[in-house]
N, C-alpha and C positions, 0 to 999 in steps of 0.2 A: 544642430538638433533636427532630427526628424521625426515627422506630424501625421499625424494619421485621424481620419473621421469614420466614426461605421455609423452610417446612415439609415433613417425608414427602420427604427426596429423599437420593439421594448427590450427594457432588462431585467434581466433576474441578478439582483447583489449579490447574490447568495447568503440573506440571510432572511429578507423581507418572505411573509407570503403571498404579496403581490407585485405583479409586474407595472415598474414606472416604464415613464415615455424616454425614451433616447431622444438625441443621438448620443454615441459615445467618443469623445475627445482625446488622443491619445500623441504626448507628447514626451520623448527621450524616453520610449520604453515605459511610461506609467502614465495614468491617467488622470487629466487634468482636470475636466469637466463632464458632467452628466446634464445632457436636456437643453442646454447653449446653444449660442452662436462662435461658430469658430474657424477660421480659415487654415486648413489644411494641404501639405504636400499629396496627398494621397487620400482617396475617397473610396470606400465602402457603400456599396447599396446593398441594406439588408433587406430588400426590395417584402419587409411588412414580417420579419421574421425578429428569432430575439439572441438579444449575446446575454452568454452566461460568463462567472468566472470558469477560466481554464481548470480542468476537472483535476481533483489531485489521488494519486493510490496509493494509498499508504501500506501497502502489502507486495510490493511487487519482486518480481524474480528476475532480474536483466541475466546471472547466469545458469538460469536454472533453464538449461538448454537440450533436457534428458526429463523423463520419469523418472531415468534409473539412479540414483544418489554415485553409483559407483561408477555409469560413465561420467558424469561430470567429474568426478574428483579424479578419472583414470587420464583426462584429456588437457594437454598441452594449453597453460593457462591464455598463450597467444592466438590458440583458435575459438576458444570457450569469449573472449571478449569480440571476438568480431561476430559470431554469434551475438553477443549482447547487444552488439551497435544496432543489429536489425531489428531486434526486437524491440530495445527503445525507440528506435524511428516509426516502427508501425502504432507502438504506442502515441507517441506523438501526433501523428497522422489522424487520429482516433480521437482527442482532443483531451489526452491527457500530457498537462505541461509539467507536471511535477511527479515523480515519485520517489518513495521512501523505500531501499533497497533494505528488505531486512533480513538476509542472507546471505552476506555476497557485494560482489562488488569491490573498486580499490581506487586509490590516489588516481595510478596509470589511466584508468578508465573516465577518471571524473574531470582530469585533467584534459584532455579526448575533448571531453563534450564543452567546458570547458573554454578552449583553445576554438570552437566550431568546428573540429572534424570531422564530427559526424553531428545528423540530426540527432536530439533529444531531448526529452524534458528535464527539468532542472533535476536536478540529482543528487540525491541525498542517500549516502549507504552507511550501513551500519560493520563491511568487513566479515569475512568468513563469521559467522554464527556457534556459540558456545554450546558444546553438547558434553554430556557426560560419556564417558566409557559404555555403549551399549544405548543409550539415550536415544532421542530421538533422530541427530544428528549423524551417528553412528551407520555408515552405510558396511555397516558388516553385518551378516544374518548369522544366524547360529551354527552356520555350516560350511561360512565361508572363513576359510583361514590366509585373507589377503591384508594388506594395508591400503584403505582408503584415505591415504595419506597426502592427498592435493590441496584442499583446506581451501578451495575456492570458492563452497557456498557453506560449506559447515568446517568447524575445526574441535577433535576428541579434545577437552582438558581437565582435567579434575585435581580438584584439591583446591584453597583456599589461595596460597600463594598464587598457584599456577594461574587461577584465575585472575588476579589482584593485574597479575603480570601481560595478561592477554589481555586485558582490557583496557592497561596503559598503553601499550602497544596501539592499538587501535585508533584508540584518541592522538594517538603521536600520528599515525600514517592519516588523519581528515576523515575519523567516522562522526558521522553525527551525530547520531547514538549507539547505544548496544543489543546486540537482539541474545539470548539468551534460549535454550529449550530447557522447559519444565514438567511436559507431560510426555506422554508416548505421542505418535503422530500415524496418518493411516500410510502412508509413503514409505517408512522406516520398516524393517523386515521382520525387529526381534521384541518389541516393547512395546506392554500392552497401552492402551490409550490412555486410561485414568488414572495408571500411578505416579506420584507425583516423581520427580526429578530434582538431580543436584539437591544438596543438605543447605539448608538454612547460612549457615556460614558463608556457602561459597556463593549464595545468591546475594547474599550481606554487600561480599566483597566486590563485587561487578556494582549492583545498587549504589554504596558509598564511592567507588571510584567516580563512578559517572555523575552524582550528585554533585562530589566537589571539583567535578569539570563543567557546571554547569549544564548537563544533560540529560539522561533518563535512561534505563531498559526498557525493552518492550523484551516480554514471554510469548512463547508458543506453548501453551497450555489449554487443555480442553475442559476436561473434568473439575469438581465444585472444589476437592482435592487439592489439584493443583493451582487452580485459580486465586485459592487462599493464602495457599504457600507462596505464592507469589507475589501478591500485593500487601501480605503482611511482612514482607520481609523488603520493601523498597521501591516494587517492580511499578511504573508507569503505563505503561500499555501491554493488554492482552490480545493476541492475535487471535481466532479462531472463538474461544471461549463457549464450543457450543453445547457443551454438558453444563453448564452453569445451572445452578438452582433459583431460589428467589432470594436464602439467606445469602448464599455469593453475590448475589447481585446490590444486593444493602451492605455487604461490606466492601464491592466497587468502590460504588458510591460514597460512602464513609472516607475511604483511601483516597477518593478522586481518585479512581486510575480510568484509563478509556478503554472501551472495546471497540476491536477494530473487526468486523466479522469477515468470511472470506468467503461467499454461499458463491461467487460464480463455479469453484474448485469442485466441489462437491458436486455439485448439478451437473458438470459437463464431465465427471468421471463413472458419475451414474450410467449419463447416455452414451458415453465415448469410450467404457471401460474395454472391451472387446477390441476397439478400432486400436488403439495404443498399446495392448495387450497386457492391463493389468494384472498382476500377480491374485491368486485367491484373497492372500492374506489382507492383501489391502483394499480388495469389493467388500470384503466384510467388516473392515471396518470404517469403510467410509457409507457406508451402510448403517452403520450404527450411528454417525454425527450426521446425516444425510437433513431427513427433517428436524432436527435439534437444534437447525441453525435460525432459524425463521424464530423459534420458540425461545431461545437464546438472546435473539433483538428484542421481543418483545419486553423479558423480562428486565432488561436491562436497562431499556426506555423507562419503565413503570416505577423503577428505583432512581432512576435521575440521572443513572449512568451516561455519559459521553460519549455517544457512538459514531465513528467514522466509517469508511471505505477502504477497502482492500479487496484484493482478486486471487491471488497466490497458486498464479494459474503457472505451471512447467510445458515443458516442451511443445508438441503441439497443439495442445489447448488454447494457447497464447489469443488466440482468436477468439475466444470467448470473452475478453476483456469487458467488452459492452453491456454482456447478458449479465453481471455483476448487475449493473444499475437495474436492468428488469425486476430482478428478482429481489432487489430490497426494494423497490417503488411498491412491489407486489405487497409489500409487508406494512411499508410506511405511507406510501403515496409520494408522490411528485416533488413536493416542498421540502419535504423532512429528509427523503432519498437523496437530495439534491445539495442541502444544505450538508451531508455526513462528509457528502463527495468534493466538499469546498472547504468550505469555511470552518465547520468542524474540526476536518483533515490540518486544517492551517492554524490553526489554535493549539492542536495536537503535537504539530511539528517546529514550533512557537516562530511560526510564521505568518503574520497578524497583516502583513501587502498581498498575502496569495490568499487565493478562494475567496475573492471578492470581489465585485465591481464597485469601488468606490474613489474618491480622491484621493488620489496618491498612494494606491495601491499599483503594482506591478500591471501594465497589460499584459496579462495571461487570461487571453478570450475565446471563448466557443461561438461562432453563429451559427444557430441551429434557422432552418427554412419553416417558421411556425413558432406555434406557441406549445416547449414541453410539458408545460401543466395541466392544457389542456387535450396534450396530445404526447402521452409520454411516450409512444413509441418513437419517437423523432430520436430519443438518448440513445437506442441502440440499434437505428437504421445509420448503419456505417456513412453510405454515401452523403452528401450533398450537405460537408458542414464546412465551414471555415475555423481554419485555428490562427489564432496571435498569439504571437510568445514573444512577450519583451517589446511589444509593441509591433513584431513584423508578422506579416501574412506567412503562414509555413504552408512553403509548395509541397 
């Protein structure tokens, strides 16, 4: 077994809203002790800084490695994953140990990581993403007469069977759960944002499969619309949710289902639309969920609703990752931003050893140079952090 000490720091468990004293104790990859005495192979000086649990994203895109939906699905699914390896590694590096792939993603890949081929955080995909004919998933525009037929971050199905049958599938090839589109999306070329998606049925049929696999859907859904239609009919997690109202938000709540919001997306297509060369269609409608998202946590807090983290950042934005925590801290503050980003996240993904610093919980650790509570720019000053994953320092 190998032993590890992070010395000289406080911790944040991520749940408390204050920091105890360290040190942290870390033995076979989990941690043994908080605030002890303990003899270790390996020593950490947090030379007065604090370890967090390893941050988890429950929105991310390992192959959304385009803006465009149709070069992704046009490209060779053996380049689209080496593509992804880097992108989870920079994640990683970043001090995120966990993400939830909810678009994408495959056995081949998770096996990768896995096996240690490449760096990355723990990895949980949900498999090409269910879209209706035209939906939001649909990377055909009204004008384009091609087959977007790759099915490596979205796949067209419709119908009740067909869905029933794509969702066993999934669960057969090691998704963890199902991601599902409900609403229009601003990426998507032909569908406007607030109508709803998929009938009733065929949302039934994805919700009951994965229930009696022991799982869940999460929705891409924006609007109050869709939002309803979605957790009234099964769905577990809402991606984006940023047209929600106050009645969606009490009937969240009601359903337990969780929002998972995605404001870093929005904000760096705002500032970055020009530089990536956004389409009209979609500055306007990311225009339209642009401040709705801030207004969207709010309401969702105030209902009781369960609110986590996600980024649902594609191609070159991928950099933005960080700015995700600014701009919910903006919203919640340091504690509550912090906890969505953990513990939350790990409740959500019924992973109860991650997003924590506590006994026998996973070492999956951040040392940040400070105290983030007191200094929350530290979450998205990239340099000068330490990551553990599974107890080892990640170079």
């Amino acid at each position: 077994m190998s032993s590890l000490s992070i010395t000289n720091v406080a911790v944040f468990d991520g749940e408390s809203a204050e920091l105890v004293e360290g040190p942290v104790h870390v033995e076979d990859g989990r941690i043994v002790d908080i605030g002890g005495t303990f003899t270790a192979e390996r020593v950490i000086d947090g030379r007065g800084g604090t370890v967090l649990p390893g941050l988890i994203d429950a929105h991310f895109h390992a192959y959304g490695i385009s803006l465009d939906m149709l070069v992704i699905e046009g490209r060779p699914l053996s380049y689209v994953a080496l593509v992804a390896a880097r992108r989870l590694s920079a994640a990683l590096r970043r001090g995120f140990t966990t993400v939830r792939d909810v678009a994408g993603g495959d056995a081949g890949l998770a096996l990768a990581i896995e096996e240690g081929l490449t760096p990355a955080p723990r990895y949980l995909f949900t498999g090409a993403a269910l879209s209706q004919t035209g939906g939001h998933g649909d990377p055909r525009g009204t004008e384009t007469d091609v087959c977007g037929c790759g099915a490596h971050m979205t796949e067209v199905v419709d119908g009740v069977e067909a869905v029933r049958l794509a969702v066993r599938d999934r669960f057969r090839r090691g998704a963890h759960a199902i991601k599902i589109m409900t609403s229009g999306g601003v990426m998507s070329p032909s569908d406007p944002i607030r109508i709803p998606q998929y009938s009733a049925e065929e949302i039934r049929a994805a919700t009951d499969e994965a229930a009696r696999r022991g799982s869940y859907v999460a929705a891409h859904a924006y609007s109050p619309e869709a939002i309803r239609h979605s957790v009234t009919n099964g769905v577990r997690s809402i991606e984006h949710g940023n047209l929600m109202d106050t009645e969606t938000a009490a009937l969240m709540a009601e359903y337990g289902a969780y929002l998972v919001p995605t404001l870093a997306t929005y904000d760096a297509l705002n500032r970055r639309s020009a530089e990536v060369g956004l389409a009209p269609v979609s500055v306007a409608k990311n225009s339209e969920v642009l401040d709705a998202g801030a207004k969207a946590v709010g309401l969702a807090r105030a209902a009781g609703v369960p609110v986590g983290f996600g980024t649902d950042l594609m191609g070159a934005l991928q950099n933005e990752q960080l700015q995700g925590l600014r701009l919910q801290v903006e919203i919640d503050g340091p504690v509550t931003a912090l906890r969505s980003a953990t513990s939350v996240n790990a409740d959500l993904i019924g992973r109860a050893d991650l997003g924590r610093v506590q006994v026998g919980c996973a070492a999956d650790l951040l040392l940040l140079p400070g105290d983030p509570l007191a200094d929350p720019a530290l979450l998205w000053d990239e340099p000068h952090r330490t990551v553990v994953q599974g107890g080892e320092p990640v170079s």
